[in-house]
N, C-alpha and C positions, 0 to 999 in steps of 0.2 A: 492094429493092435494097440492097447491103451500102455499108456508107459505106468511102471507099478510106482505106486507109493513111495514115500519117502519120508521121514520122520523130522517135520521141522526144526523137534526138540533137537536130535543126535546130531542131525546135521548142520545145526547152527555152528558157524564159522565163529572161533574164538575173535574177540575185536581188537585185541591188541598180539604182538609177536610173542612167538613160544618161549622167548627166554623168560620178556615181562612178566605173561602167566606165571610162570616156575617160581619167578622170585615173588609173587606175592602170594602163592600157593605155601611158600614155606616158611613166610616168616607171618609174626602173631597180627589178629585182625588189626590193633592201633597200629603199627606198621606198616601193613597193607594199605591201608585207610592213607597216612598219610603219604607214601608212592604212589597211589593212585592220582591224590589232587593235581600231581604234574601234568595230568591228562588232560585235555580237554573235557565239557563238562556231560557232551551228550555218548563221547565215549566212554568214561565211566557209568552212563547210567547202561550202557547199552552191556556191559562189564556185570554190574550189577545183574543183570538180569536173565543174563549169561549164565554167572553162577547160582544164582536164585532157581533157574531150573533143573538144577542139578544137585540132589540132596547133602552130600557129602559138602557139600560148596556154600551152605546157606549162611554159616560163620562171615566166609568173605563178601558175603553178598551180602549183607546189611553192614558189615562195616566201609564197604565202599558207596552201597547208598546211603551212609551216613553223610555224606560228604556233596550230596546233589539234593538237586531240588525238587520238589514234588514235582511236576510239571515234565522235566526230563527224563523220569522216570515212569510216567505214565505215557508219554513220546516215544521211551525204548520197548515197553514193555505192556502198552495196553493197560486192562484192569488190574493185571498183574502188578504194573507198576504204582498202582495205590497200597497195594498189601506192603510190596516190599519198601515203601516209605514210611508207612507206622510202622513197620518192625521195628526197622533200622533206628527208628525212635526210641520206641517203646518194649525192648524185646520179650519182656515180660507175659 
């Protein structure tokens, strides 16, 4: 019997610990942005892209890839990770 599906999205594993998540989840995206830079840089993209798939999350997700580099971000996140580079740029 085939094992059933699973949703790579829902089931992606947050990259940093629950409390981290929480506290960047409540304070404002430049806030965020700078707690994140203590991070290593391909955890934050990995973070970015994290919340990038998650709608409600898109705020913290370009202000954290504000802070990485193209290249890490296409490393965390595939072609995904080109969009959420110009966002994070350009949010316009």
């Amino acid at each position: 019997m085939a094992a059933p599906l699973r949703s790579t999205l829902n089931d992606e594993p947050c990259p940093v610990p629950v409390q981290l998540f929480g506290k960047l989840h409540k304070t404002s995206p430049p806030d965020a942005a700078e707690i994140a830079k203590t991070l290593p840089e391909a955890r934050r993209a990995r973070l970015a892209a994290f919340c990038y798939h998650r709608q409600h999350l898109r705020d913290l997700a370009f202000a954290i890839a504000s802070t990485c580099e193209r290249e890490s971000l296409i490393k965390a996140a595939g072609a995904a990770g080109e969009a959420i580079f110009k966002q994070s740029r350009d949010p316009s």
